[in-house]
C-alpha positions as CSV (number, residue, x, y, z in Angstrom):
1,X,-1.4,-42.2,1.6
2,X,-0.5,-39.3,3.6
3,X,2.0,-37.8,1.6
4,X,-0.4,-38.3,-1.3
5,X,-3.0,-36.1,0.8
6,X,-0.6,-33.5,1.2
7,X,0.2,-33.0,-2.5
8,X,-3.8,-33.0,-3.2
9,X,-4.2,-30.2,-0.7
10,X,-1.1,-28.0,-2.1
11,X,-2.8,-28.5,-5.8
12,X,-6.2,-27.5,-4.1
13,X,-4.1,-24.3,-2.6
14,X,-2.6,-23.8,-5.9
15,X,-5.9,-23.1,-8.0
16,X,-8.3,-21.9,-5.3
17,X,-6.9,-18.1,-5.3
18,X,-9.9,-16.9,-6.6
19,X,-12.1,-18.3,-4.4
20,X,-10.0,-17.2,-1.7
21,X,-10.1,-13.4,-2.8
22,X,-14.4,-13.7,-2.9
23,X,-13.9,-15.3,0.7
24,X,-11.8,-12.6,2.2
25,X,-13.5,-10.0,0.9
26,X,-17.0,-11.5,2.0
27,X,-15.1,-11.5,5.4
28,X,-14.0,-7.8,4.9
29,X,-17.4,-6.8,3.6
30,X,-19.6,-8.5,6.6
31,X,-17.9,-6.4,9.1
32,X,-18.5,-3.2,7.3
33,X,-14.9,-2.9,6.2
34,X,-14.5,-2.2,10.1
35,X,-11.6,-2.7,12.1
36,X,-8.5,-2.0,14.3
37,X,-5.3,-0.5,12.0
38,X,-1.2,-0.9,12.8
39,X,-1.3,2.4,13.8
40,X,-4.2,2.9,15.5
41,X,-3.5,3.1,19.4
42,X,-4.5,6.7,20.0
43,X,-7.7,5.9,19.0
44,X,-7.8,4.7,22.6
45,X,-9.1,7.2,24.8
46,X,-7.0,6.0,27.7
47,X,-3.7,6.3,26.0
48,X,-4.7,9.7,24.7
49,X,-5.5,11.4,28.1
50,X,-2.2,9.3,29.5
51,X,-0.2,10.5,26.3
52,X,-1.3,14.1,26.6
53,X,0.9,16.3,24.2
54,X,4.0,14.4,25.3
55,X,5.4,13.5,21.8
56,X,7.3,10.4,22.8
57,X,4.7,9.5,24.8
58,X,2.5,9.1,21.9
59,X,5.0,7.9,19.8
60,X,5.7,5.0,22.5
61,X,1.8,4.1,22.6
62,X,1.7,3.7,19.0
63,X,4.3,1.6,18.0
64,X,4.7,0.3,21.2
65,X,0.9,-1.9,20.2
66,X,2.0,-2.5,16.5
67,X,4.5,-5.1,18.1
68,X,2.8,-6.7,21.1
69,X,2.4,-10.3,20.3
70,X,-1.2,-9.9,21.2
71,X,-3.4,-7.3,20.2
72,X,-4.6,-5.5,23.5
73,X,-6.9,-3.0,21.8
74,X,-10.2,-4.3,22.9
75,X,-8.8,-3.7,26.5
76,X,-7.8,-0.4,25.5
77,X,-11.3,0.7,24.1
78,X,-10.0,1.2,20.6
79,X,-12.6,1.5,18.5
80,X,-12.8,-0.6,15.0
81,X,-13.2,1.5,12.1
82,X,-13.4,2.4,8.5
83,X,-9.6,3.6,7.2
84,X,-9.5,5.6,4.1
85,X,-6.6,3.7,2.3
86,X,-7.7,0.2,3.3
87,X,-11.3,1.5,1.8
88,X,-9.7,2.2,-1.5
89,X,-7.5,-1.2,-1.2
90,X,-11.2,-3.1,-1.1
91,X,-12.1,-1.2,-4.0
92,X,-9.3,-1.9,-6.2
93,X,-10.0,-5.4,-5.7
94,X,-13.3,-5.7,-6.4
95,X,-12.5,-3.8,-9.8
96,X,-9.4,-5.8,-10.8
97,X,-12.1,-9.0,-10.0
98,X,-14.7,-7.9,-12.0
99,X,-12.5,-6.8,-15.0
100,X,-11.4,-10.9,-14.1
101,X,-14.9,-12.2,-14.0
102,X,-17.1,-9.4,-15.8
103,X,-19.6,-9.9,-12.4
104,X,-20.8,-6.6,-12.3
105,X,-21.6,-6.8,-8.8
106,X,-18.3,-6.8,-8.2
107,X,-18.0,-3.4,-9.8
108,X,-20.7,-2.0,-7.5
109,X,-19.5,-3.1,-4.3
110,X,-16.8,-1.1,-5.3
111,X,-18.5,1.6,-6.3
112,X,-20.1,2.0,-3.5
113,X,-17.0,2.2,-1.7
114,X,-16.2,5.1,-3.3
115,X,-19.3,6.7,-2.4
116,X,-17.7,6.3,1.1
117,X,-14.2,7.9,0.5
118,X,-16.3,11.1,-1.0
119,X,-18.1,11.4,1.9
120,X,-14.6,10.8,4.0
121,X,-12.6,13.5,1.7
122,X,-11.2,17.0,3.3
123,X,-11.7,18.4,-0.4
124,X,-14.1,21.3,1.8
125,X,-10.5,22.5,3.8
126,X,-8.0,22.0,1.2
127,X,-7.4,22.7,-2.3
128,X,-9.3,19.3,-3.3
129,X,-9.9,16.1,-2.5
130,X,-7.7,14.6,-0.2
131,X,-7.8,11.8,2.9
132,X,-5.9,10.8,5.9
133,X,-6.0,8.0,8.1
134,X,-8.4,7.5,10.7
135,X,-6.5,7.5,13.7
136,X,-4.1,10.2,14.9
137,X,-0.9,9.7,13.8
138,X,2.6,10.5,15.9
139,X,6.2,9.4,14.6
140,X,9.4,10.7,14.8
141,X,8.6,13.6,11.9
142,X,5.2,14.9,12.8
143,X,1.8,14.3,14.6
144,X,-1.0,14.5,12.1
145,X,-4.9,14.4,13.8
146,X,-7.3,11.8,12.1
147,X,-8.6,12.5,9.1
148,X,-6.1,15.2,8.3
149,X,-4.9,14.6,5.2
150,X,-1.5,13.2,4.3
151,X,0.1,12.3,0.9
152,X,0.3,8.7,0.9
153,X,-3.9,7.7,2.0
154,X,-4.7,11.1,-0.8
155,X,-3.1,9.1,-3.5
156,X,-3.6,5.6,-2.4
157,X,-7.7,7.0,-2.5
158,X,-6.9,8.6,-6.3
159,X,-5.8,5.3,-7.5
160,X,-9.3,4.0,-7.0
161,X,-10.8,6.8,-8.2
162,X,-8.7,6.8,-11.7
163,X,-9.5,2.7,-11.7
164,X,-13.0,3.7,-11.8
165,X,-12.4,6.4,-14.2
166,X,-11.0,3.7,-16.6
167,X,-13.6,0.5,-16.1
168,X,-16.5,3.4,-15.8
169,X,-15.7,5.9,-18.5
170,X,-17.7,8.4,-16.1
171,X,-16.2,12.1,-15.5
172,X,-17.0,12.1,-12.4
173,X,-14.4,9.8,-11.4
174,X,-11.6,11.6,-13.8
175,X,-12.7,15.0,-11.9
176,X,-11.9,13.5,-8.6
177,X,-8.5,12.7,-9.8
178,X,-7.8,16.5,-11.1
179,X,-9.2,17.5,-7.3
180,X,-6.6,15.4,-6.1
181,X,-3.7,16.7,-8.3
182,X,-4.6,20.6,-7.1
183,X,-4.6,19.5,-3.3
184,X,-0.9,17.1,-4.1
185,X,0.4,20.2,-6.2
186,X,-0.7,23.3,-4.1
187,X,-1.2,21.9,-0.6
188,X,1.9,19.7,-0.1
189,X,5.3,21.4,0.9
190,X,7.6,21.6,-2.1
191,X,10.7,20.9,-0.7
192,X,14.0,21.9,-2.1
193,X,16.0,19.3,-3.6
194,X,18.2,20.4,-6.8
195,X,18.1,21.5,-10.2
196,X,14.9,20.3,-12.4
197,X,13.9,17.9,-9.6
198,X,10.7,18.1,-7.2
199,X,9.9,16.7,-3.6
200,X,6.9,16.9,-1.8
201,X,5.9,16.6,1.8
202,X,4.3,13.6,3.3
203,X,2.2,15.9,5.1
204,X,0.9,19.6,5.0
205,X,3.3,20.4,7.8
206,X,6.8,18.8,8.0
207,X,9.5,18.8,5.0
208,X,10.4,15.0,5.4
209,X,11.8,14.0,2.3
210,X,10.1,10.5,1.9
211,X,11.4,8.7,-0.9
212,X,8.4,5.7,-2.0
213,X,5.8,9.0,-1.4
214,X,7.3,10.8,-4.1
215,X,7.4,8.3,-6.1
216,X,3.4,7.7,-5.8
217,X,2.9,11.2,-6.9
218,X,5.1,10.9,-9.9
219,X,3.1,7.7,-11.3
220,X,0.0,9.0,-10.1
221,X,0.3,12.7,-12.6
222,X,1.9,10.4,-15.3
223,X,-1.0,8.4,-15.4
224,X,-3.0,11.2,-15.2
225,X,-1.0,12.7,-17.8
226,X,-2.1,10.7,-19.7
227,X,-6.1,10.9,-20.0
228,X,-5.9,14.6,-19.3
229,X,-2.7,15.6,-21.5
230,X,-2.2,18.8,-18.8
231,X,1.3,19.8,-19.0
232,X,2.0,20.4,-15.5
233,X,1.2,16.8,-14.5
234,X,3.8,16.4,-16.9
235,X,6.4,18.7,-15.7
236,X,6.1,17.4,-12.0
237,X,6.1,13.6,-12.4
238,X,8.8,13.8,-14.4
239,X,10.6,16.4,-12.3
240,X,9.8,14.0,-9.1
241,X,10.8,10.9,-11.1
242,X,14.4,12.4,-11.7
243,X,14.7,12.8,-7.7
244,X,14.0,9.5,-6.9
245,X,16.0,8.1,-10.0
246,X,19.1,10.7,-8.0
247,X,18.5,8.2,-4.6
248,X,19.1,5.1,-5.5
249,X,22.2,3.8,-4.1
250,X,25.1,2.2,-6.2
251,X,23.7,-1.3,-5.5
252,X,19.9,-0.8,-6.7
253,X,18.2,-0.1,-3.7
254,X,16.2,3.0,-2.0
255,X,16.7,3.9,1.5
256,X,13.2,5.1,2.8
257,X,13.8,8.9,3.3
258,X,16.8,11.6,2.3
259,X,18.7,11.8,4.3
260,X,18.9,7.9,4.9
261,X,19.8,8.8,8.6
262,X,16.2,11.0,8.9
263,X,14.6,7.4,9.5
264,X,15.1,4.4,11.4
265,X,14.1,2.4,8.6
266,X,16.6,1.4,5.2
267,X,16.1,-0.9,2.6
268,X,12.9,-2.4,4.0
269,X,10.6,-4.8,1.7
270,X,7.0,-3.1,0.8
271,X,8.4,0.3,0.0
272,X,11.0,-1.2,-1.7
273,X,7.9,-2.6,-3.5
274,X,6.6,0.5,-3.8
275,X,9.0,2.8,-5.6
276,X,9.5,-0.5,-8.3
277,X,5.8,-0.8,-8.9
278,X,5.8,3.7,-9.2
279,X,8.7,3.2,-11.5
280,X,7.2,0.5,-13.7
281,X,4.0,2.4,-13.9
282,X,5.3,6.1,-14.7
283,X,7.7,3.9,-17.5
284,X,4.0,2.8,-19.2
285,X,3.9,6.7,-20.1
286,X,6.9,8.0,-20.0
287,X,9.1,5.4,-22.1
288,X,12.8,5.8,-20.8
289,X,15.7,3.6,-21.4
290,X,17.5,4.3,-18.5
291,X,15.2,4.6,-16.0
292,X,14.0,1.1,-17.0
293,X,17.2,-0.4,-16.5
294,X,17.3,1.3,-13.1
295,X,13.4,-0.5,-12.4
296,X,14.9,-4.3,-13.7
297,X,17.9,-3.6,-11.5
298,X,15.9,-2.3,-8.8
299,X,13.6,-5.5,-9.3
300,X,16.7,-8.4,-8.7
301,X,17.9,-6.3,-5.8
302,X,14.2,-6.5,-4.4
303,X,13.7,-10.3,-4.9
304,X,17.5,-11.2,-4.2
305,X,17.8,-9.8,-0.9
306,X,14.3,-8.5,0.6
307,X,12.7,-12.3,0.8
308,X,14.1,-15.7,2.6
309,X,14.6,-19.2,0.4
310,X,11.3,-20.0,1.6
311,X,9.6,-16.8,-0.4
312,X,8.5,-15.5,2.9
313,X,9.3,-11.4,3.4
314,X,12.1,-10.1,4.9
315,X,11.2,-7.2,7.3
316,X,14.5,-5.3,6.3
317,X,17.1,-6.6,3.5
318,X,19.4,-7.6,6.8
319,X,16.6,-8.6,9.4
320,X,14.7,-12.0,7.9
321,X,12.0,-11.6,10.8
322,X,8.9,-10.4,11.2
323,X,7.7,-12.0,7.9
324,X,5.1,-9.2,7.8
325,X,1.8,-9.5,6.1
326,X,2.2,-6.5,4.1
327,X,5.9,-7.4,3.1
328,X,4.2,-10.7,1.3
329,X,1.6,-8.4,0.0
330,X,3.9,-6.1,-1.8
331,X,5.9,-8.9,-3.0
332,X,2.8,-10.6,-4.7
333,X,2.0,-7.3,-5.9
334,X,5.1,-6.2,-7.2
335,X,6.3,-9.5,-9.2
336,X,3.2,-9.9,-10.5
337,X,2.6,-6.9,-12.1
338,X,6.2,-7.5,-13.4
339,X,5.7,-10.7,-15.1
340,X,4.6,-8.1,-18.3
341,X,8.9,-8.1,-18.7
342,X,9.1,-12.0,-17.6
343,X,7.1,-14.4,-16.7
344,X,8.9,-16.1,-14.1
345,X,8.0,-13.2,-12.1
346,X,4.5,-14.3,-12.3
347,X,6.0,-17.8,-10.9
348,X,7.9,-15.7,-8.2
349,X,4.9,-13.8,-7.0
350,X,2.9,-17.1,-7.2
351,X,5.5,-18.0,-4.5
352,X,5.3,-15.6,-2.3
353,X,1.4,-16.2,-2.3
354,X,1.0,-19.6,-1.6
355,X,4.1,-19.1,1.3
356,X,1.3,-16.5,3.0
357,X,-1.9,-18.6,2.7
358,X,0.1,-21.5,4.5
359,X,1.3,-19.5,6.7
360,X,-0.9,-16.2,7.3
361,X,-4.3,-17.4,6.5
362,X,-7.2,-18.6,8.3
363,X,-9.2,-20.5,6.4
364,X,-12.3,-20.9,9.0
365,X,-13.1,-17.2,8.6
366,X,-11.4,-16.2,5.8
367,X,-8.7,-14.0,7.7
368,X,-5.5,-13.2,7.3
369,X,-3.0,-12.8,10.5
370,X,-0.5,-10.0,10.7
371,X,3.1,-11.3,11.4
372,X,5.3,-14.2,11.6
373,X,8.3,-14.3,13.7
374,X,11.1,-16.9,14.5
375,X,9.0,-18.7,17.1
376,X,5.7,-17.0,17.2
377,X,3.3,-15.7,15.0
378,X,0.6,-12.4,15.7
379,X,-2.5,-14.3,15.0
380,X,-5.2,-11.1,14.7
381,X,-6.1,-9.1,11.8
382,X,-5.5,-5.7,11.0
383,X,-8.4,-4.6,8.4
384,X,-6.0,-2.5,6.5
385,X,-3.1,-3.8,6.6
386,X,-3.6,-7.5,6.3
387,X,-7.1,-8.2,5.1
388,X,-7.3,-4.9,2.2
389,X,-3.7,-5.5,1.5
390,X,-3.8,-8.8,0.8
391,X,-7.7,-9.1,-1.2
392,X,-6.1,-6.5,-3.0
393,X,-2.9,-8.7,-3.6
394,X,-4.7,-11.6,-4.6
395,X,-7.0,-9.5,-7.2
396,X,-3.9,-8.2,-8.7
397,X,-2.2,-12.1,-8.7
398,X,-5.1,-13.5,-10.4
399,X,-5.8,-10.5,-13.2
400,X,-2.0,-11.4,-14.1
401,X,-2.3,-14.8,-14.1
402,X,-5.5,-14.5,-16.3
């Protein structure tokens, strides 16, 4: 009887997703889309006046609280708050759910959400619209303050804007996007990299070569390409494309910057995820043989070595722990959306997901924690990180599986 319980409540698991998604985002959407970020320890006056200008100071403080077991911020006086990127994360999935369900609701709450990031934009200091996080921000490259915009929030916020461009038909939306491309293409550093290839900066200061950025811009001005038909979009996505085609190593993998050794991170799992899900979607405009082969092989290295035999994440393709909430997240995402080439991707990401709601999710509230390790497990949420990330993972799951 009990083992007959057990299999009634993995079957339950197995075709509750939905549900799950409204849950979470109810969750999300009752706290205002409020809360405390990876990143976010400066946001504590304390540790800023005790941080000063000291660079490795505030370097310490901020990932020094990304890995504490517990999450001290409350003691710390960090303040819960909007972020930019996990904004536009809630958005996507209240689109990708209402082209799912038709619930028009759904399409306003995301709407609305937009509404927000315009209000949140630097577009009035830059060339055009553009976003940062809302924290300050110090690693071993730069220190950007919050709200300055950087390359990865600007596009992660023009994804939404161009997924409401395409449910909505409205202009608006589409003009937000071209915003975007003249801050991306005249406020970014263009940083030398070769013949007919492009780089840009990650942010309006440093010249870190940042591989899964790139490759965001590059799918972003393909798809944008696409609608508006400019030729320069053109001329840089592809030119981008062709230097992060030049990085991947011999055995199908991306390090996470050039020169490998510029960060302490390699072949780690969500942005490996990234550059294959930027590939995949740069390939629906820009049909190329070769750089399709490079996305499948790119797609067995990702599932082969970045998660364990029990689908959970692999923090690094040599380090099996933390499983990390967005690792599962990118996974979900990234097989999923590549079930288009074969379906048992859509089995693999299915995996991956039902691995994080036993393991990562908190069914009382609706919650999902941040990490798993060997013997413990980081039991808050991060807004952003785990709760957009993963709403936004689900939507995604279920709009495949539809």
């Amino acid at each position: 009887m009990i083992l007959f319980n057990k299999h009634k409540k993995r079957n339950q698991m197995n075709t509750n997703y939905l549900d799950i998604c409204f849950r979470s985002l109810d969750w999300a959407r009752n706290k205002n889309f409020k809360g405390y970020s990876k990143f976010d320890a400066l946001n504590s006056p304390i540790l800023r006046f005790l941080a000063g200008n000291s660079r490795f100071l505030r370097s310490s403080y901020v990932f020094g609280i990304s890995r504490l077991p517990i999450n001290i911020r409350p003691l710390l006086f960090v303040k819960k708050k909007q972020n930019p990127k996990g904004l536009a994360l809630f958005a996507r999935s209240y689109f990708n759910l209402y082209q799912t369900t038709k619930n028009d609701s759904l399409k306003e709450h995301a709407l609305d959400l937009l509404e927000i990031l315009l209000n949140l934009s630097e577009k009035d200091n830059h060339s055009g619209h553009c976003w940062g996080y809302d924290h300050p921000w110090q690693n071993i490259a730069f220190f950007i303050p919050p709200y300055e915009p950087n390359c990865v929030v600007t596009c992660a916020v023009a994804e939404a804007f161009l997924h409401a461009y395409h449910i909505t038909n409205n202009s608006n939306h589409l003009d937000v996007c071209k915003s975007v491309a003249d801050f991306l293409l005249k406020d970014l550093n263009h940083i030398e990299v070769g013949s007919n290839m492009q780089c840009l900066s990650y942010d309006l200061h440093s010249s870190w070569k940042v591989i899964n950025i790139n490759s965001f811009v590059s799918a972003f001005l393909a798809k944008l390409y696409n609608i508006t038909k400019k030729t320069e979009y053109k001329i840089v996505s592809q030119a981008i494309m062709r230097w992060i085609i030049s990085q991947k190593t011999d055995y199908n993998a991306w390090y996470y910057s050039d020169p490998p050794e510029a960060s302490r991170i390699t072949h780690d799992n969500y942005h490996t995820g990234f550059v294959l899900d930027s590939i995949q979607e740069y390939l629906e405009v820009f049909s190329d043989i070769d750089i399709e082969q490079t996305w499948r092989n790119g797609l067995t290295y990702y599932k082969s070595n970045l998660f364990n035999d029990d689908f959970s994440p692999k923090w690094m393709y040599n380090q099996k722990y933390p499983n990390d909430i967005h690792g599962a997240t990118q996974g979900i995402i990234t097989f999923a959306k590549a079930s288009v080439v074969d379906p048992e991707y859509l089995n693999f990401s299915k995996k991956i997901l039902y691995w994080t709601i036993t393991n990562l999710y908190e069914s009382k509230k609706s919650r999902f924690y941040y990490q798993k390790g060997r013997i413990w497990k980081k039991k808050y949420t991060l807004m952003r990180w785990s709760q957009a990330w993963m709403c936004y993972a689900m939507s995604v799951f279920i709009k495949a599986e539809k």
